[in-house]
C-alpha positions in Angstrom: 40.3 -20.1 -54.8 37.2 -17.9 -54.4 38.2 -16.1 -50.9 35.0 -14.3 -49.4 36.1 -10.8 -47.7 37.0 -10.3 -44.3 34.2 -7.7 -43.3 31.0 -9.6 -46.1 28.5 -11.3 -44.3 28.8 -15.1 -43.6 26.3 -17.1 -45.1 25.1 -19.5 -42.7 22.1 -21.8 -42.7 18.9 -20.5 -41.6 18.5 -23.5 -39.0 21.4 -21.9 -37.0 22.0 -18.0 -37.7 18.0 -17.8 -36.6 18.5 -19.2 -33.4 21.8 -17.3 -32.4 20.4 -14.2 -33.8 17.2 -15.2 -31.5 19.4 -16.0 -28.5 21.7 -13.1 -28.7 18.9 -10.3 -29.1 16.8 -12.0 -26.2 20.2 -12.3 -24.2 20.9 -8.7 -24.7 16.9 -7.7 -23.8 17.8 -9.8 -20.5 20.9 -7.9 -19.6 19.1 -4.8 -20.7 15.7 -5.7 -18.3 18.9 -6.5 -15.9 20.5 -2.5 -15.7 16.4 -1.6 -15.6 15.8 -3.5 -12.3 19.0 -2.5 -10.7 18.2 0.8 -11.2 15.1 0.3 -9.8 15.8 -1.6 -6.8 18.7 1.3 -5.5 16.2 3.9 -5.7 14.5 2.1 -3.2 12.3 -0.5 -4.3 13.6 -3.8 -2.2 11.4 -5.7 -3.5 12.6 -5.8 -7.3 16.0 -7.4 -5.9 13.9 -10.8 -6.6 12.9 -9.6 -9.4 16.9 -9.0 -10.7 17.7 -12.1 -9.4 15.1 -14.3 -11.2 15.9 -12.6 -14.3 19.3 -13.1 -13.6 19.2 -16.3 -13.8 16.9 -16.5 -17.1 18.9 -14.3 -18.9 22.5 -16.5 -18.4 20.6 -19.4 -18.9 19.4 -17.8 -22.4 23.1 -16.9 -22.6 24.3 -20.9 -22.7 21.8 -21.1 -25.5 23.6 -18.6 -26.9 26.9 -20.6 -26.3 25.0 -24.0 -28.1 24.1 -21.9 -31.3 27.0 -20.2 -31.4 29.4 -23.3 -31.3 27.1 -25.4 -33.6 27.9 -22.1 -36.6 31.4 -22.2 -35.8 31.9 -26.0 -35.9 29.8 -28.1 -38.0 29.4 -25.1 -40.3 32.1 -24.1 -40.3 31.6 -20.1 -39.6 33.6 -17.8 -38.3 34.3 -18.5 -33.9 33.9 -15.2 -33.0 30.6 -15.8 -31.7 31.8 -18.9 -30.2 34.6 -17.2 -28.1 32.4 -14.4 -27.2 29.4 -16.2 -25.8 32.1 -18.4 -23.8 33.6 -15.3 -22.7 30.8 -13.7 -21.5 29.5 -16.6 -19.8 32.0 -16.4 -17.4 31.8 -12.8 -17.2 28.5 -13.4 -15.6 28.8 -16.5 -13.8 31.3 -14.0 -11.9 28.9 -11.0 -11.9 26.1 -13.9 -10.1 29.1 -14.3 -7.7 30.0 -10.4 -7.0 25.9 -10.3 -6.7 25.2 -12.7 -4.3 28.3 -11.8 -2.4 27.1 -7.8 -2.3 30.7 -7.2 -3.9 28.9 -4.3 -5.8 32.2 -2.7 -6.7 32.9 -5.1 -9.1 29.2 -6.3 -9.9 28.2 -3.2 -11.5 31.5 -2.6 -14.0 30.9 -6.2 -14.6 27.9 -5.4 -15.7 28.2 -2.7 -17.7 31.0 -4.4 -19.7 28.6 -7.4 -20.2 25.8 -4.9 -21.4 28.2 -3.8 -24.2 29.8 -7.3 -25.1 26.3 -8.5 -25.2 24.7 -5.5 -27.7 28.2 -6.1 -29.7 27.7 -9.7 -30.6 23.8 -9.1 -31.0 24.9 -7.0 -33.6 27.3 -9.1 -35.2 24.6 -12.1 -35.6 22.3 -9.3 -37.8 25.4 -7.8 -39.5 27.8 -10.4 -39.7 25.4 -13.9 -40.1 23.2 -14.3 -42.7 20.8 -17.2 -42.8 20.8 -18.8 -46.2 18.2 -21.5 -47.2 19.3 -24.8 -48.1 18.0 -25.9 -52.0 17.3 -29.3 -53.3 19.1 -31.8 -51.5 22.8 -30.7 -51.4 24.7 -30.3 -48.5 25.4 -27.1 -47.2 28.9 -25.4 -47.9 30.9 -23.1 -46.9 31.2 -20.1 -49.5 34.6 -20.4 -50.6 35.6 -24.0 -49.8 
C-alpha cells in the first residue's frame, strides 16, 4: 500500500483546489480590507463604519464559499478535512465577531478579529502549499493518490 506522506501536497482536482484556493485568498483580502477600515474608521473617519460593515458582510459570505469548496475536497474527494473544519470554525468565529460588532462589544470584536486574520492567512496558505490541483486525463475517474 502506496502511503503518500503526512506533510506532501494533496493532489486534488483542478475543479476544486482552484476554487478554495480562490475563496480562501479572497476571504483572507476581505478580512485583511476588514483590519484596514477599522483602522480607519477609529482615527476618526465615521463614515467608513458602513464601509466595514458592507464588507463585513461580503467577506463571510465569501467565507461560506469557502466552507462549500472546502467540504466538496474533503468529501467527494476524498482530501484531507482540515480545510473543512477550519472554514466551519471560522465561520462561527465571525458570525460571533458580526454579533460583538453590532452589539459595540469591541473588547471581544477586535481579538476576535485578529485571531480570524491569522486562522484566515493560515488556511490561505495551506490551499497553495498543501492542495494541488491535478488535471483529470482521458476519461478515468479521479483517485485518490494512495487508495
Amino acid at each position: 500500500m502506496n502511503v503518500p506522506s503526512p506533510g506532501a501536497p494533496f493532489p486534488a482536482p483542478g475543479w476544486i483546489a482552484w476554487p478554495l484556493r480562490a475563496t480562501a485568498t479572497l476571504h483572507l483580502a476581505g478580512v485583511l480590507g476588514q483590519a484596514a477600515l477599522a483602522g480607519l474608521f477609529v482615527t476618526g473617519d465615521a463614515d467608513l463604519l458602513d464601509w466595514h460593515r458592507g464588507n463585513g458582510g461580503f467577506t463571510h459570505a465569501l467565507l461560506y464559499l469557502q466552507l462549500a469548496a472546502a467540504v466538496l475536497l474533503w468529501r467527494p474527494v476524498r482530501g484531507p478535512g482540515l480545510a473543512a473544519a477550519a472554514s466551519v470554525l471560522l465561520v462561527a468565529a465571525e458570525t460571533l465577531q458580526i454579533f460583538f460588532g453590532q452589539e459595540r462589544i469591541l473588547a471581544g470584536h477586535f481579538p476576535l478579529g485578529m485571531a480570524d486574520f491569522g486562522a484566515s492567512a493560515l488556511l490561505a496558505a495551506y490551499t497553495w502549499l498543501r492542495v494541488r490541483p491535478t488535471a483529470r486525463t482521458g476519461g478515468a475517474r479521479w483517485t485518490r493518490r494512495g487508495a
